[in-house]
C-alpha positions, -999 to +999 in steps of 0.1 A: +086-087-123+117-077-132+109-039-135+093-045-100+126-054-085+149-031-098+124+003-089+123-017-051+162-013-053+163+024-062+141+031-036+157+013-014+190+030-026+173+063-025+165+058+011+200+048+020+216+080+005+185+101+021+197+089+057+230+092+052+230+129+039+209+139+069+236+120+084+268+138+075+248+170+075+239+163+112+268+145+130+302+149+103+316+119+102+302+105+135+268+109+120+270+089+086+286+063+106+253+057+126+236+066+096+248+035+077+234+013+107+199+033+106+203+027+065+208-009+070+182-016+093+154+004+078+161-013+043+160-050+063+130-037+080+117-024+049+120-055+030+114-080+053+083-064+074+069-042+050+037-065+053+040-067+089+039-030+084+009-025+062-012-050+082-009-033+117-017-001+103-052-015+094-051-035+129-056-068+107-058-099+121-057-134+108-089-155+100-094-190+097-116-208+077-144-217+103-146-182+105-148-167+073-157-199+051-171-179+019-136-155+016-118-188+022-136-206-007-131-179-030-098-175-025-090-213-029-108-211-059-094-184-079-057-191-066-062-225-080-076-215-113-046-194-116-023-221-102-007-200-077-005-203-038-034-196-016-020-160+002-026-157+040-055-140+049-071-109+072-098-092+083-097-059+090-122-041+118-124-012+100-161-004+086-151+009+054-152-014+025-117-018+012-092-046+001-053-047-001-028-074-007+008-072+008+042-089+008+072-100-013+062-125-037+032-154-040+050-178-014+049-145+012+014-127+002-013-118+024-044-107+013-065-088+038-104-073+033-123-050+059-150-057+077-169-037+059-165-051+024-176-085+039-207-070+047-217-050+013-204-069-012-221-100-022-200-129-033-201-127-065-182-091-062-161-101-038-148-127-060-139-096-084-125-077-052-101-106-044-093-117-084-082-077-084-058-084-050-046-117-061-035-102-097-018-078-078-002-104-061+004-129-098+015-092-113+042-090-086+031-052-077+032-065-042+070-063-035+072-026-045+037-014-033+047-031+005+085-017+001+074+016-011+049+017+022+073+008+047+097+034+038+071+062+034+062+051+073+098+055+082+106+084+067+075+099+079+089+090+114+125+104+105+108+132+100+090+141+131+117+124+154+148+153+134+138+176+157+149+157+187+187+156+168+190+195+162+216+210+181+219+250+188+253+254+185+273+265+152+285+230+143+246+214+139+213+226+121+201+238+150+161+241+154+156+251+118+174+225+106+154+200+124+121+216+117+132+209+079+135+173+087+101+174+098+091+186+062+113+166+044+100+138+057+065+138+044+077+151+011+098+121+008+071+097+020+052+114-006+074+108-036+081+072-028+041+072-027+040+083-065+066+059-078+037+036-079+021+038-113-015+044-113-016+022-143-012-006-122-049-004-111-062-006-149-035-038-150-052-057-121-086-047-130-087-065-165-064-093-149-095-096-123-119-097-150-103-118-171-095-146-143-132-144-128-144-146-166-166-113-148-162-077-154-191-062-144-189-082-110-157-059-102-173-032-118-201-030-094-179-037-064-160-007-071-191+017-076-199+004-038-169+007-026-161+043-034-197+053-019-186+034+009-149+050+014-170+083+009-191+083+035-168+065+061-135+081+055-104+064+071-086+093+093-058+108+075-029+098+096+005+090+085+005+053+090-028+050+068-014+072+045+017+053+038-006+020+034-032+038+014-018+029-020-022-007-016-058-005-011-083-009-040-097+019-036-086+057-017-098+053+014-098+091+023-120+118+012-094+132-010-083+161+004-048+172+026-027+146+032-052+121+019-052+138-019-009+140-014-011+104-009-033+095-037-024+074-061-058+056-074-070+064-109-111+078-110-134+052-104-155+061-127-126+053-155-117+021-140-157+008-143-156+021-176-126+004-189-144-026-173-180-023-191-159-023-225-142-055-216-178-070-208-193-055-245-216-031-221-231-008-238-253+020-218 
């Protein structure tokens, strides 16, 4: 939890001095003063919304319980057996089976599925799906995963709005300078992205498995799932991309700006690591 909160505070530092280089380098003194109010607000932004953030990209929405009674029930359940609050939950439209949880802390989680998990998994791997997102939540990976987002989508926006702040005369960057900030600012998005440990996937695997009491349940959602992200690939844009970590699985095809955002170990390791946990032997 700890090491969770101080890495959210470098990045957030790291993001602070980011703006207010571009700053001074941009506007001289001028310039880092209105960078320290962009800094501040992104980093209140970043911490407070970062859910907000994640959600929207997916276009979640919130469910009650009349409409999805058997996510509801699951959810109660294992948040109970682990003695932790029941997260908010959504729904995204999105066909593609996938799963993500968000927020700061148990008391502020949400926990939202796809469509299109709902409709391949059956409940019994669902329950491994949501034990995997609810240990993510219990493992406190949430706070730096939604952080780490949010500030990837902004910079990602820095970046492609620089160009609107270069100036042709001999004091400023000038157009080559703000065609940098355009690069920079996926780069940066991009090394915030990989501040996340992949090991934290393995972590809430065998903390799935080992509050459902069933590995092979997540195992066999995951095999499903990655066939599924496969052949319905979300489009690579930088607002999925900056969410894409949180989800349980990559939901692009793994190539261009869907490889650079990556940060899932193989499948095929994970569902192994889960068969020795069960005693399976092929």
């Amino acid at each position: 939890m700890h090491h969770n909160g101080l890495r959210t505070a470098i990045l957030l530092g790291a993001l602070s001095a980011l703006i207010l280089a571009a700053g001074a380098w941009l506007g001289g003194g001028s310039g880092v003063r209105l960078a320290l109010v962009v800094a501040l607000l992104t980093n209140g932004i970043a911490y407070f919304f970062s859910d907000r953030i994640a959600l929207s990209a997916m276009r979640a929405r919130p469910v009650s319980e009349v409409e999805q009674p058997v996510l509801y029930r699951v959810v109660r359940e294992l948040s109970n057996d682990a003695r932790q609050p029941m997260p908010r939950l959504y729904v995204s439209p999105t066909m593609q089976p996938n799963a993500f949880a968000t927020g700061r802390n148990p008391r502020n989680a949400a926990v939202c599925v796809t469509h299109g998990i709902l409709v391949m998994l059956d409940e019994r791997e669902l329950r491994g799906v949501i034990g995997h997102e609810l240990s993510h939540v219990y493992n406190r990976d949430i706070l730096i995963s939604s952080v780490a987002g949010a500030l990837a989508t902004m910079i990602t926006y820095f970046g492609y709005i620089g160009i609107f702040f270069g100036s042709d005369d001999d004091d400023g960057p000038g157009f080559l300078g703000a065609l940098l900030m355009m690069i920079l600012g996926p780069v940066a998005a991009s090394m915030i992205q990989m501040a996340i440990s992949r090991s934290r996937e393995f972590a809430a695997d065998e903390s799935s498995a080992r509050l459902t009491g069933d590995p092979l349940a997540l195992a066999s959602a995951l095999r499903k799932i990655e066939m599924g992200a496969r052949r319905l690939p979300l489009p690579e844009n930088g607002r999925l991309a900056s969410a894409s970590h949180m989800m349980i699985a990559n939901p692009f095809r793994g190539a261009g700006i869907g490889k650079l955002f990556s940060t899932h170990p193989p499948t095929a390791e994970r569902v192994a690591r889960l068969e020795r946990m069960a005693g399976y032997r092929r």
